[in-house]
PyMOL Python script that loads the backbone (N, CA, C, O; Angstrom):
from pymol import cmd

cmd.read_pdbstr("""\
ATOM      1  N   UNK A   1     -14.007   3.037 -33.048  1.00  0.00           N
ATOM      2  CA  UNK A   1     -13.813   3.834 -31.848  1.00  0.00           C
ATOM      3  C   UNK A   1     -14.837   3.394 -30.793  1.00  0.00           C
ATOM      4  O   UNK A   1     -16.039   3.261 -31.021  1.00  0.00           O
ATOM      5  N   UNK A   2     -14.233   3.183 -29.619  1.00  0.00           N
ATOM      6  CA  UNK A   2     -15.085   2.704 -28.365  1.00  0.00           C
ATOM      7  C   UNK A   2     -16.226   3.407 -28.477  1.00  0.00           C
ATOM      8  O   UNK A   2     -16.045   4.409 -29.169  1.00  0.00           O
ATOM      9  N   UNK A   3     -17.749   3.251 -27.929  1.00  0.00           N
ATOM     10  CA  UNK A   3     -18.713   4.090 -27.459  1.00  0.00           C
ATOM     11  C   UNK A   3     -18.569   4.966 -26.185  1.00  0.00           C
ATOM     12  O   UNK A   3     -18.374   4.551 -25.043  1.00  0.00           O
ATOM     13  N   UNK A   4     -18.703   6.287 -26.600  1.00  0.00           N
ATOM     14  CA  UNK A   4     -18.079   7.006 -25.243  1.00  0.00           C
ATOM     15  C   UNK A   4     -19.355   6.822 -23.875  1.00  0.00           C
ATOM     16  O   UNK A   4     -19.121   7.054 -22.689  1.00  0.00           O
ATOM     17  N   UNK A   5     -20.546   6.405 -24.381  1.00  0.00           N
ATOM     18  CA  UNK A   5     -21.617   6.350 -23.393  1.00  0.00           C
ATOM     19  C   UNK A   5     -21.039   5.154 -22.300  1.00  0.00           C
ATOM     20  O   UNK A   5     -21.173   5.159 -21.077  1.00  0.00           O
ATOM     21  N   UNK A   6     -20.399   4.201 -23.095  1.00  0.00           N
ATOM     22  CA  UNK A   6     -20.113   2.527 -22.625  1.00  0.00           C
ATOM     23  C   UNK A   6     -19.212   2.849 -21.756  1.00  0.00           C
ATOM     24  O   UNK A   6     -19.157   2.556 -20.562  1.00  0.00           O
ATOM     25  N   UNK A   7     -18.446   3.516 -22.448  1.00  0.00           N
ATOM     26  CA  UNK A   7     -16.752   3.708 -21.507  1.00  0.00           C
ATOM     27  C   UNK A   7     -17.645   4.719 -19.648  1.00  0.00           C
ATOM     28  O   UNK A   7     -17.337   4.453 -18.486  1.00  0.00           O
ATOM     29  N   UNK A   8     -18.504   5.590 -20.037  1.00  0.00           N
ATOM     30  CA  UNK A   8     -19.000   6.132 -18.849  1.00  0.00           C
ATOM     31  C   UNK A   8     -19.658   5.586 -18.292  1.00  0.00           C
ATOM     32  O   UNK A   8     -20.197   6.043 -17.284  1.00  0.00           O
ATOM     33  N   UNK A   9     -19.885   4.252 -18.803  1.00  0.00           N
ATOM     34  CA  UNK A   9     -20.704   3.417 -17.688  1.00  0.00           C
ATOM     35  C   UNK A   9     -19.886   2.530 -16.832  1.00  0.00           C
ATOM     36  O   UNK A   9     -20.102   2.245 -15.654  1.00  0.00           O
ATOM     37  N   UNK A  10     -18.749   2.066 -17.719  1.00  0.00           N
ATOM     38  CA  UNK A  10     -17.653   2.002 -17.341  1.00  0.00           C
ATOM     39  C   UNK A  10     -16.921   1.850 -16.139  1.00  0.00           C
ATOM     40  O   UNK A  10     -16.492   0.958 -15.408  1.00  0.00           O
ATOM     41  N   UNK A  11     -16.964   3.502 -16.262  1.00  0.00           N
ATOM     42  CA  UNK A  11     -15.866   4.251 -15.065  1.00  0.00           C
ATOM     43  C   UNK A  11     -16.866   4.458 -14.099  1.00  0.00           C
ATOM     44  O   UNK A  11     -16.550   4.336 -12.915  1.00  0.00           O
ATOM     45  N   UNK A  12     -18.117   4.775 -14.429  1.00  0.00           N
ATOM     46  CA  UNK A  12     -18.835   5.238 -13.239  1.00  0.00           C
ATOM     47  C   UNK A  12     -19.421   3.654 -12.343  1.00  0.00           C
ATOM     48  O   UNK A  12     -20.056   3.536 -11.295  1.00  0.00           O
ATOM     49  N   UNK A  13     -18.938   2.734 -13.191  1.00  0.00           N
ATOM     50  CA  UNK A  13     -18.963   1.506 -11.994  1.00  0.00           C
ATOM     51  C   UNK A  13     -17.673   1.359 -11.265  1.00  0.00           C
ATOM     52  O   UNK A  13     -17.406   1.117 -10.088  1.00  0.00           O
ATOM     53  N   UNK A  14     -17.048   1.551 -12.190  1.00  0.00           N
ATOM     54  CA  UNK A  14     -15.287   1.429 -11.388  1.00  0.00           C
ATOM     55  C   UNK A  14     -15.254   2.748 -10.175  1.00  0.00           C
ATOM     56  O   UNK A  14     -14.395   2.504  -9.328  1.00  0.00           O
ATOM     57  N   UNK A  15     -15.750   3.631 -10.003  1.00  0.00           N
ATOM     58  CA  UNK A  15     -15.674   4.975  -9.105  1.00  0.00           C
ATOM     59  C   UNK A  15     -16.914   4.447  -8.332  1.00  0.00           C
ATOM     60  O   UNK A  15     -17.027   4.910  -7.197  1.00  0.00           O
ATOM     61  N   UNK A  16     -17.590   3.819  -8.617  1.00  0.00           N
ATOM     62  CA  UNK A  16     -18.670   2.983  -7.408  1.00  0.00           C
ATOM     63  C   UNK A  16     -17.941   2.306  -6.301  1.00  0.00           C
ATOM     64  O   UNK A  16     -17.966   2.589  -5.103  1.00  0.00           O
ATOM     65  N   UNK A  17     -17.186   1.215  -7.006  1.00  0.00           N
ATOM     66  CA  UNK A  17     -17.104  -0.145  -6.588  1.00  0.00           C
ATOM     67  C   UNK A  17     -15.760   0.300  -5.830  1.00  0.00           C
ATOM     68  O   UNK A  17     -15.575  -0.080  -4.674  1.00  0.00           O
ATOM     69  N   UNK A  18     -14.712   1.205  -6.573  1.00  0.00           N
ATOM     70  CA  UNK A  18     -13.040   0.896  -5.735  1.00  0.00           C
ATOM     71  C   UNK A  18     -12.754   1.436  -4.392  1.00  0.00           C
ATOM     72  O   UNK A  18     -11.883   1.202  -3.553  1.00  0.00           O
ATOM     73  N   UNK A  19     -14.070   2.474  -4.476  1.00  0.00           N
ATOM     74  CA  UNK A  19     -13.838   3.054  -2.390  1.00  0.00           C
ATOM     75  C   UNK A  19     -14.034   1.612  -1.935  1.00  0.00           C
ATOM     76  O   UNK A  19     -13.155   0.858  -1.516  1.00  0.00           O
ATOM     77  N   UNK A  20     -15.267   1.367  -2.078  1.00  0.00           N
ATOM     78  CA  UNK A  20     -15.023   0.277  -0.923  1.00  0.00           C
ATOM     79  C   UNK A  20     -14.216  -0.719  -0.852  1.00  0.00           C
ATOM     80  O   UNK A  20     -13.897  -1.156   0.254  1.00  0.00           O
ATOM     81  N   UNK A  21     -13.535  -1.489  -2.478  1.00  0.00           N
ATOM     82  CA  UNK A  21     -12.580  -2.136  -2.387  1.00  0.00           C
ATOM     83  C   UNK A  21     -11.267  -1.711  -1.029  1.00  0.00           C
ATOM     84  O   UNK A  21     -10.769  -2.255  -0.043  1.00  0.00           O
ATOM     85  N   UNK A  22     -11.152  -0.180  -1.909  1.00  0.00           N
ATOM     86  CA  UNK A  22     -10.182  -0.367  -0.798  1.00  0.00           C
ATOM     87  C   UNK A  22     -10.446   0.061   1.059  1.00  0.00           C
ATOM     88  O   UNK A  22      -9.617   0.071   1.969  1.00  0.00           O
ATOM     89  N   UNK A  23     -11.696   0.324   1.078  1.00  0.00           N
ATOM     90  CA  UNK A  23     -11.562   0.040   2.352  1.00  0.00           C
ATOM     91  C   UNK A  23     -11.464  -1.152   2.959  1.00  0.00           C
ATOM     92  O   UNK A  23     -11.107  -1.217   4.135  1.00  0.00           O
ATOM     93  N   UNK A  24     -11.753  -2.191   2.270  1.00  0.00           N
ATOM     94  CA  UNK A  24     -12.193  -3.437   2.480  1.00  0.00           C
ATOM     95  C   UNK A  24     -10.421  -3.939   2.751  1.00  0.00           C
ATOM     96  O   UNK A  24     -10.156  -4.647   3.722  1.00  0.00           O
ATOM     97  N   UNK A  25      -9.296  -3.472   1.766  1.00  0.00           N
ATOM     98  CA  UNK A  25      -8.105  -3.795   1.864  1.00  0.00           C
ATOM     99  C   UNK A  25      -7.633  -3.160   2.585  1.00  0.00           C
ATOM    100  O   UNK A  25      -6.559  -3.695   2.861  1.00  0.00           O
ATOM    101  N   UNK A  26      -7.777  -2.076   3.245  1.00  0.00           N
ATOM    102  CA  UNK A  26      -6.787  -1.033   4.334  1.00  0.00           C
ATOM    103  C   UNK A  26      -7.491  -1.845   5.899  1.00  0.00           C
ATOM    104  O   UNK A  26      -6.815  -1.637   6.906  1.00  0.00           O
ATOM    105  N   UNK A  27      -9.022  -2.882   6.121  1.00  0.00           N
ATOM    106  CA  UNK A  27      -9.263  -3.421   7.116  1.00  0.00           C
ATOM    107  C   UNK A  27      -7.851  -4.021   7.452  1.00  0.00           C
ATOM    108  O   UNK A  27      -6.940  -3.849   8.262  1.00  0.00           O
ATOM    109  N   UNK A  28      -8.274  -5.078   6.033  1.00  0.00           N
ATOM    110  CA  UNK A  28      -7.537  -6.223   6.012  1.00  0.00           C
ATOM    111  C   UNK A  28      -5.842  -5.863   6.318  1.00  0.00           C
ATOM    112  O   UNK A  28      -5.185  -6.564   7.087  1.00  0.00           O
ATOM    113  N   UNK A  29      -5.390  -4.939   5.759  1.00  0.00           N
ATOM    114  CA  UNK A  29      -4.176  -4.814   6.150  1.00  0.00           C
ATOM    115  C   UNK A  29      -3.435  -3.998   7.423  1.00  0.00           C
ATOM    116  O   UNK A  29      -2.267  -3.943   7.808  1.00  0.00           O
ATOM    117  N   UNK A  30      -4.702  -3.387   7.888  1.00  0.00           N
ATOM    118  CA  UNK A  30      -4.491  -2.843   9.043  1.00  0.00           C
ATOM    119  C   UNK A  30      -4.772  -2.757  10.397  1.00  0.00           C
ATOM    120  O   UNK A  30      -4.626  -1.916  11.284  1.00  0.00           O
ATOM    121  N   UNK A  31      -5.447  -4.453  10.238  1.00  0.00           N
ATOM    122  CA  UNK A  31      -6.240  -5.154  11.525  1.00  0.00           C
ATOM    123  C   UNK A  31      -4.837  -5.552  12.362  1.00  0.00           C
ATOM    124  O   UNK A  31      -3.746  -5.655  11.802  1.00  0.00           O
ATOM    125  N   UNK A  32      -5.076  -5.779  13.947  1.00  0.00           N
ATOM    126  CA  UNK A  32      -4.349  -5.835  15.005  1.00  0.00           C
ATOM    127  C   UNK A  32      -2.963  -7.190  14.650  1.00  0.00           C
ATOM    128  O   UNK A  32      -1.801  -7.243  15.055  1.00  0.00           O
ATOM    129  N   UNK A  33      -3.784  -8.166  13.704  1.00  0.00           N
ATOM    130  CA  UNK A  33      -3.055  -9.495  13.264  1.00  0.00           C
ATOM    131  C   UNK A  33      -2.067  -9.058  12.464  1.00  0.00           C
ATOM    132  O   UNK A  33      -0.884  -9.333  12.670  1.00  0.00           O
ATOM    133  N   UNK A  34      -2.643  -8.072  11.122  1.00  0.00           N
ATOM    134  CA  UNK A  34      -1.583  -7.626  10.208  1.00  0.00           C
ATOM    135  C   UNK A  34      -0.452  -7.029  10.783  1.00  0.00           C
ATOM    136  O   UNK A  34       0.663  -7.301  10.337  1.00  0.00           O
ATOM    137  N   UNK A  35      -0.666  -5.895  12.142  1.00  0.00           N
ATOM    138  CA  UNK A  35       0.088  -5.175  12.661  1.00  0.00           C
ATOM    139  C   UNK A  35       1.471  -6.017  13.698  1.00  0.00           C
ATOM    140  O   UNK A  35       2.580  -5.755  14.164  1.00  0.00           O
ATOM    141  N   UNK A  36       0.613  -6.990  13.637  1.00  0.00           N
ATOM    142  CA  UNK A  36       2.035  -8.153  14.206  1.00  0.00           C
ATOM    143  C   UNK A  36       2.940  -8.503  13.341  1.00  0.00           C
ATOM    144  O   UNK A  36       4.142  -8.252  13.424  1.00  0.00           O
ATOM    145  N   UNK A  37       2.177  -9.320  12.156  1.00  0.00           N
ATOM    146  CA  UNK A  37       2.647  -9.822  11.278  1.00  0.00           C
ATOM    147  C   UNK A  37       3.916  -8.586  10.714  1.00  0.00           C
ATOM    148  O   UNK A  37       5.081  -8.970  10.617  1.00  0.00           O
ATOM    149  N   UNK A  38       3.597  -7.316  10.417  1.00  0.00           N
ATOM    150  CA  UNK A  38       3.993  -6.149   9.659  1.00  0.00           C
ATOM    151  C   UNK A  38       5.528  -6.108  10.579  1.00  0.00           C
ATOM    152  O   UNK A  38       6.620  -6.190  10.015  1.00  0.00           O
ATOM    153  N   UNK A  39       5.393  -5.995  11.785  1.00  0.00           N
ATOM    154  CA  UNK A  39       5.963  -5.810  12.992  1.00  0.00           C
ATOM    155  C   UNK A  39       7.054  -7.420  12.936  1.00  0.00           C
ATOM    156  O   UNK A  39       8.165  -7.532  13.454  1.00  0.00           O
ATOM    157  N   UNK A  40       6.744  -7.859  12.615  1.00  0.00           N
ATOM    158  CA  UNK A  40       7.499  -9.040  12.659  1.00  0.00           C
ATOM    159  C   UNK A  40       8.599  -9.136  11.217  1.00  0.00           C
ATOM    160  O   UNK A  40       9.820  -8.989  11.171  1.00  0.00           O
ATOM    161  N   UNK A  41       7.723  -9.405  10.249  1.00  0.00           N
ATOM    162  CA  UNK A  41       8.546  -8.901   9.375  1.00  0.00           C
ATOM    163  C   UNK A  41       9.309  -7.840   8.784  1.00  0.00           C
ATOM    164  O   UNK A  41       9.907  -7.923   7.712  1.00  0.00           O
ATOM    165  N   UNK A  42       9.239  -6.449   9.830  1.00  0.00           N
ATOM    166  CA  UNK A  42      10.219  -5.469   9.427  1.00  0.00           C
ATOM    167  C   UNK A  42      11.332  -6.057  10.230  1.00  0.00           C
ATOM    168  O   UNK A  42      12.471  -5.971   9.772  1.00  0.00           O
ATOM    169  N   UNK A  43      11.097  -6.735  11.548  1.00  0.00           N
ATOM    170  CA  UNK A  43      12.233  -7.294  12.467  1.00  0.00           C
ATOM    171  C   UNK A  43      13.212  -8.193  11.729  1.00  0.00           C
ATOM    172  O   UNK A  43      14.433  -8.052  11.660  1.00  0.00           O
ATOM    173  N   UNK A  44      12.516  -9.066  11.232  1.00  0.00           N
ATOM    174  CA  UNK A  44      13.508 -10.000   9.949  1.00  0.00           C
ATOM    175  C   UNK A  44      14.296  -9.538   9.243  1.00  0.00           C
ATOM    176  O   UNK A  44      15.349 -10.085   8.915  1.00  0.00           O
ATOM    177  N   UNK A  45      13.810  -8.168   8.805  1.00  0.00           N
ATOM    178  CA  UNK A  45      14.035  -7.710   7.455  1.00  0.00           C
ATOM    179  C   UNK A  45      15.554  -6.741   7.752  1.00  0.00           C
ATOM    180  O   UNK A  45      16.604  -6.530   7.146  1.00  0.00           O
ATOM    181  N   UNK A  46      14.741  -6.213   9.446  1.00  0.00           N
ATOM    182  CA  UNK A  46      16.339  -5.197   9.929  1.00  0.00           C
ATOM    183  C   UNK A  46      17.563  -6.170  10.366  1.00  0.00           C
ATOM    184  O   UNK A  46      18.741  -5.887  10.151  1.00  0.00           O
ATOM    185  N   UNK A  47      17.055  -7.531  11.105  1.00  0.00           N
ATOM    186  CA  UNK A  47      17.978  -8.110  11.898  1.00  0.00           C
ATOM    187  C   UNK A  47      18.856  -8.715   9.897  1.00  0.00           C
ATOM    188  O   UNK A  47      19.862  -8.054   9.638  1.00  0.00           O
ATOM    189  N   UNK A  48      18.596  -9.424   9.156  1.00  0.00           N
ATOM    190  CA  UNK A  48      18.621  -9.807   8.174  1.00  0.00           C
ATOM    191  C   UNK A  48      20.112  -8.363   7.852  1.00  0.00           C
ATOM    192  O   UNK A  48      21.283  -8.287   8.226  1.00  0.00           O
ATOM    193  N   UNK A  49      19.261  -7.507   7.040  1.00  0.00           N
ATOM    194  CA  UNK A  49      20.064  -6.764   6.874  1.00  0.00           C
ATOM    195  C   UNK A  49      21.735  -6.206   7.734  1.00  0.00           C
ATOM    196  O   UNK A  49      22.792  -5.902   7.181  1.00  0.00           O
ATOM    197  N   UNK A  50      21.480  -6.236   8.873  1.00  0.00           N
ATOM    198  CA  UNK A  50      22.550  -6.319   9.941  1.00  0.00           C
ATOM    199  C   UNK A  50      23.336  -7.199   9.712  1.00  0.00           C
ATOM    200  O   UNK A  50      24.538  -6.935   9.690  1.00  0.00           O
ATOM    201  N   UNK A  51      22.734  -8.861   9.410  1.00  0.00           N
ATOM    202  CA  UNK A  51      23.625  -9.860   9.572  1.00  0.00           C
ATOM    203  C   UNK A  51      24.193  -9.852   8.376  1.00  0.00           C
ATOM    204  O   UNK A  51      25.151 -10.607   8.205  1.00  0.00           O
ATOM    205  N   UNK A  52      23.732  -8.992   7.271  1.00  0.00           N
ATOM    206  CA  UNK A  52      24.200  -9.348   5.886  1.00  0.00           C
ATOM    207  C   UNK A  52      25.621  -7.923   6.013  1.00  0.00           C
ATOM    208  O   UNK A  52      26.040  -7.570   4.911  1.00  0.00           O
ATOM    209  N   UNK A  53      26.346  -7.119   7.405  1.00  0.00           N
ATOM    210  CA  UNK A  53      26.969  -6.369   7.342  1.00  0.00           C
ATOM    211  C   UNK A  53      26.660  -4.747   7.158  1.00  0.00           C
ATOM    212  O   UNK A  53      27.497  -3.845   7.195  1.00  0.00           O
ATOM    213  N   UNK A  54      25.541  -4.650   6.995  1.00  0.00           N
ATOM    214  CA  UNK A  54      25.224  -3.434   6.554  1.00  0.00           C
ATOM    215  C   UNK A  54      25.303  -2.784   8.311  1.00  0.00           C
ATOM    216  O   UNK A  54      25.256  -3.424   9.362  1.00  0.00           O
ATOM    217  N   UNK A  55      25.459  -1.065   8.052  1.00  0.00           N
ATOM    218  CA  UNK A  55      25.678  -0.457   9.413  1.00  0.00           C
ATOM    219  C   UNK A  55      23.830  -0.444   9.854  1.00  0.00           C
ATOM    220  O   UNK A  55      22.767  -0.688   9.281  1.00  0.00           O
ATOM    221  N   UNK A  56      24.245  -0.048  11.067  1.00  0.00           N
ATOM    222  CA  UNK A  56      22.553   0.604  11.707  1.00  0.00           C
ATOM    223  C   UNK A  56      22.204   1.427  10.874  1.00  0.00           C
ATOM    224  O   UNK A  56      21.094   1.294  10.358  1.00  0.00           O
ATOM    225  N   UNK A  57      23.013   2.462  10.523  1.00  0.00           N
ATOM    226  CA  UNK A  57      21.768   3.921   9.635  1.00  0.00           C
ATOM    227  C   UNK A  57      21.290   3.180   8.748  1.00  0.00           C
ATOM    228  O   UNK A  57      20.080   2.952   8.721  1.00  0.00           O
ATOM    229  N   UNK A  58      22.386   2.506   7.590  1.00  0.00           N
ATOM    230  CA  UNK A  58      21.635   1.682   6.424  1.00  0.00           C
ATOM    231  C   UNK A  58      20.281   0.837   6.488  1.00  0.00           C
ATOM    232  O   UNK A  58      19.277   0.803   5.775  1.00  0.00           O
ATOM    233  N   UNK A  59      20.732   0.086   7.793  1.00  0.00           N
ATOM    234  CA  UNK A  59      19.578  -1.075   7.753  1.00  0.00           C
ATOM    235  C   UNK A  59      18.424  -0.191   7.981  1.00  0.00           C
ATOM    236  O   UNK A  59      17.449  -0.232   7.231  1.00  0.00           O
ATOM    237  N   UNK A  60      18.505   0.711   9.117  1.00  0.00           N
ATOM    238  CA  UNK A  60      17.018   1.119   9.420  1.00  0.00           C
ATOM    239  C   UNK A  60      16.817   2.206   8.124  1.00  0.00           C
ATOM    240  O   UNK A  60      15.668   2.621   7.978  1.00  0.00           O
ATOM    241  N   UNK A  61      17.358   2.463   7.627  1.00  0.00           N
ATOM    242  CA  UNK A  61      16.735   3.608   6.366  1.00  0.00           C
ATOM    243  C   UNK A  61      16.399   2.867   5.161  1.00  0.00           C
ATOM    244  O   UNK A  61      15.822   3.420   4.224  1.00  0.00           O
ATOM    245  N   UNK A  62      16.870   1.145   5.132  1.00  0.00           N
ATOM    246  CA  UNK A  62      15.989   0.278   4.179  1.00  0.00           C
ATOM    247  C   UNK A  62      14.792  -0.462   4.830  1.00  0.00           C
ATOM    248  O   UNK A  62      13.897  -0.952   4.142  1.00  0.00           O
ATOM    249  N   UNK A  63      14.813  -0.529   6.301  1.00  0.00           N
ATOM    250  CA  UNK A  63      13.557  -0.675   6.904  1.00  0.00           C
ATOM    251  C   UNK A  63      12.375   0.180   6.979  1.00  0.00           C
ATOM    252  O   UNK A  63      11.218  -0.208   6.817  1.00  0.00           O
ATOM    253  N   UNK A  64      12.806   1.543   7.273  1.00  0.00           N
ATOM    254  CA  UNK A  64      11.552   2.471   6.852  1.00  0.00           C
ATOM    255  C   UNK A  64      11.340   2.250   5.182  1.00  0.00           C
ATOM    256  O   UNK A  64      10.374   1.488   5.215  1.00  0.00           O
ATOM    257  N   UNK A  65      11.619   2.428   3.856  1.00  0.00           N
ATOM    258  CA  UNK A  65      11.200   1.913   3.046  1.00  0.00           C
ATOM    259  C   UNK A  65      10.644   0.715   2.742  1.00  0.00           C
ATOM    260  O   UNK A  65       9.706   0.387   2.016  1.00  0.00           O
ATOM    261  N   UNK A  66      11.267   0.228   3.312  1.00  0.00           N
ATOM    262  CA  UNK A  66      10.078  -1.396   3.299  1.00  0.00           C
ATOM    263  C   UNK A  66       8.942  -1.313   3.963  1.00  0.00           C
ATOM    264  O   UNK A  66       7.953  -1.958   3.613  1.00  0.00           O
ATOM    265  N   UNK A  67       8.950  -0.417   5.120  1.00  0.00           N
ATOM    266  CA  UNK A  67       7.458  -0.285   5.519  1.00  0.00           C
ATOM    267  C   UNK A  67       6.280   0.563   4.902  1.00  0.00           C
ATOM    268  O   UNK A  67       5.071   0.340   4.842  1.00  0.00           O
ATOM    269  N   UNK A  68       7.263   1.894   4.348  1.00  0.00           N
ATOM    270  CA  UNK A  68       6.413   2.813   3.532  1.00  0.00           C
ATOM    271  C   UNK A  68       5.527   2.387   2.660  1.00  0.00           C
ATOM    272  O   UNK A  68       4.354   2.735   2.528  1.00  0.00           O
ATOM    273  N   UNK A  69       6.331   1.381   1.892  1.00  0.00           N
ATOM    274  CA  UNK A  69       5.682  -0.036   0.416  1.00  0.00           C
ATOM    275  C   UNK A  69       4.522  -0.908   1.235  1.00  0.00           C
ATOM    276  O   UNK A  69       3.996  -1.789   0.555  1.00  0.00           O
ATOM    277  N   UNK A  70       4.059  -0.776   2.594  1.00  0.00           N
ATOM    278  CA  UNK A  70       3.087  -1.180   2.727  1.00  0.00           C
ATOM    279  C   UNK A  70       2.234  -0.195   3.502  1.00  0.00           C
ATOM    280  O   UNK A  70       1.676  -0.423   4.576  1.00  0.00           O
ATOM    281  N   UNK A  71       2.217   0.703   2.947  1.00  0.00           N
ATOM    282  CA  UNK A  71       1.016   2.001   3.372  1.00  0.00           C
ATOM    283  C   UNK A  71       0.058   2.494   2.222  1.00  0.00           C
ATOM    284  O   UNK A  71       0.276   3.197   1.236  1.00  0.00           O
ATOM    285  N   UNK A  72      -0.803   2.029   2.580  1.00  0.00           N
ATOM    286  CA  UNK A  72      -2.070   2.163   1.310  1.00  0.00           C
ATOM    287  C   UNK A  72      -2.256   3.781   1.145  1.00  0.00           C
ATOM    288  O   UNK A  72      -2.106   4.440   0.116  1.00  0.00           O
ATOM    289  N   UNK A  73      -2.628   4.235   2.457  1.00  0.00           N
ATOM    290  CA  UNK A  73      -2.708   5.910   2.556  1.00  0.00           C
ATOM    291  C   UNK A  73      -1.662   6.580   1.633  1.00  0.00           C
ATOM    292  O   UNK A  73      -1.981   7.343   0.721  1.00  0.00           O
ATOM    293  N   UNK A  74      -0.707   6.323   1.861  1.00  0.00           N
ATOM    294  CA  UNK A  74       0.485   7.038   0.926  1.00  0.00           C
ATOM    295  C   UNK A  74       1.299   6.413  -0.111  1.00  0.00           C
ATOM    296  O   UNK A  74       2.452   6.699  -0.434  1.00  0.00           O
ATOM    297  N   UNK A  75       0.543   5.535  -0.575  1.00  0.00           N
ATOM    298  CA  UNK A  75       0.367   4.852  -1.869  1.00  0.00           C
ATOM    299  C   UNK A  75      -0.732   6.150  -2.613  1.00  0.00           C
ATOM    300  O   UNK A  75      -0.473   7.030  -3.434  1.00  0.00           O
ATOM    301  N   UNK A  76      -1.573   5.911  -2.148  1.00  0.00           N
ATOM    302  CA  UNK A  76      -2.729   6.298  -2.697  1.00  0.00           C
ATOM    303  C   UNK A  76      -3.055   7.731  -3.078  1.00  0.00           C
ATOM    304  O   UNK A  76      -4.000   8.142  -3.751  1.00  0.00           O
ATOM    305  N   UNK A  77      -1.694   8.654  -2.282  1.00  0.00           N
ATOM    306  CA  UNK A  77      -1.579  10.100  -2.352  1.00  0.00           C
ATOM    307  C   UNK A  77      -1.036  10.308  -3.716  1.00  0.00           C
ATOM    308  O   UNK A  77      -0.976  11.433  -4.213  1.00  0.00           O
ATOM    309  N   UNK A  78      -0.531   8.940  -4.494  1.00  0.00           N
ATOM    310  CA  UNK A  78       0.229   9.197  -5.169  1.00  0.00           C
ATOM    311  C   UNK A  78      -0.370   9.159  -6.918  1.00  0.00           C
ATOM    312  O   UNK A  78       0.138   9.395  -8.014  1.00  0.00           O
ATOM    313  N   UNK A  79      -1.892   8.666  -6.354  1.00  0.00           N
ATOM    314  CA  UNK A  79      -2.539   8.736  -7.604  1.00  0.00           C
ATOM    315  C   UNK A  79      -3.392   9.794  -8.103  1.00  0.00           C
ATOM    316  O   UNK A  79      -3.836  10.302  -7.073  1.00  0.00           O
ATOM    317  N   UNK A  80      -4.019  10.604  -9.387  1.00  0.00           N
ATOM    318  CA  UNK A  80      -4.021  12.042  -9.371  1.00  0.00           C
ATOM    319  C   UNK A  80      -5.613  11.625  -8.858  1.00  0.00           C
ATOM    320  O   UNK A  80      -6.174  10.530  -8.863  1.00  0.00           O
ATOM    321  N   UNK A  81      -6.116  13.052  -8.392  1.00  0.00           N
ATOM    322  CA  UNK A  81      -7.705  12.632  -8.377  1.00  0.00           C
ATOM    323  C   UNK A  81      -8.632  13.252  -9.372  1.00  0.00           C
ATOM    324  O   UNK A  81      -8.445  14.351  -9.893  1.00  0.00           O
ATOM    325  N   UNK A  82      -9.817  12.328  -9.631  1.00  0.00           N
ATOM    326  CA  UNK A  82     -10.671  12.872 -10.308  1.00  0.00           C
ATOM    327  C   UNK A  82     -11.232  14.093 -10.017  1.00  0.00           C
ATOM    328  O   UNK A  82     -11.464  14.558  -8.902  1.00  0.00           O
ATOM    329  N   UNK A  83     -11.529  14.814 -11.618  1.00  0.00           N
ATOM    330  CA  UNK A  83     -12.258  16.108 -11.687  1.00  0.00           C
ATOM    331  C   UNK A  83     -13.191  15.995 -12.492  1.00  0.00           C
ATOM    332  O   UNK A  83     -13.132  16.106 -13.717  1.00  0.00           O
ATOM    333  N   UNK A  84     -14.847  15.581 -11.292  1.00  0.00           N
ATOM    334  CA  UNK A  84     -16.202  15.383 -12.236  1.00  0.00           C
ATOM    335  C   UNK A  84     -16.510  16.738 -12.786  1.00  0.00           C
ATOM    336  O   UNK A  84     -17.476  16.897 -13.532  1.00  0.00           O
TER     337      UNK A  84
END
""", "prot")
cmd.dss("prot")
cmd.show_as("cartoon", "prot")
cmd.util.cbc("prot")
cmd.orient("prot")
C-alpha cells in the first residue's frame, strides 16, 4: 500500500504547481493572436459546414460547440473542487 505521507506530498505539489499552469495556458490561449486565430477557425468551421449542406441553425449550433471546447473557464467548472 502506497505511503499516505508520500501521496500528500504528492498532491500538495500538484495543488502548488496547476494554478499557475493554468494560468500560464488561459494567457496563452487567450492572447489577442489566439483570438484571431479562434475567430478564424470558427469561420472555416461555419463556412465548411454550410458548404457541406447543412442549414444556418445547424451550422451555427455546431459552431457554438466548437467554441465552447475551447473555453478553459467552463471546462474547468466542470471539475469538482477540493475540500482541505
Amino acid at each position: 500500500m502506497p505511503d499516505p505521507e508520500k501521496i500528500k506530498e504528492i498532491l500538495d505539489v500538484v495543488a502548488e504547481k496547476v494554478p499557475g499552469l493554468l494560468k500560464e495556458l488561459s494567457i496563452i490561449l487567450y492572447s489577442p493572436e489566439s483570438a484571431k486565430q479562434y475567430a478564424t477557425a470558427a469561420a472555416i468551421f461555419y463556412k465548411e459546414l454550410k458548404n457541406a449542406g447543412m442549414s444556418e441553425s445547424e451550422s451555427y449550433e455546431l459552431t457554438s460547440q466548437y467554441l465552447s471546447t475551447l473555453n478553459i473557464g467552463k471546462m474547468m467548472k466542470g471539475f469538482p473542487k477540493s475540500h482541505d
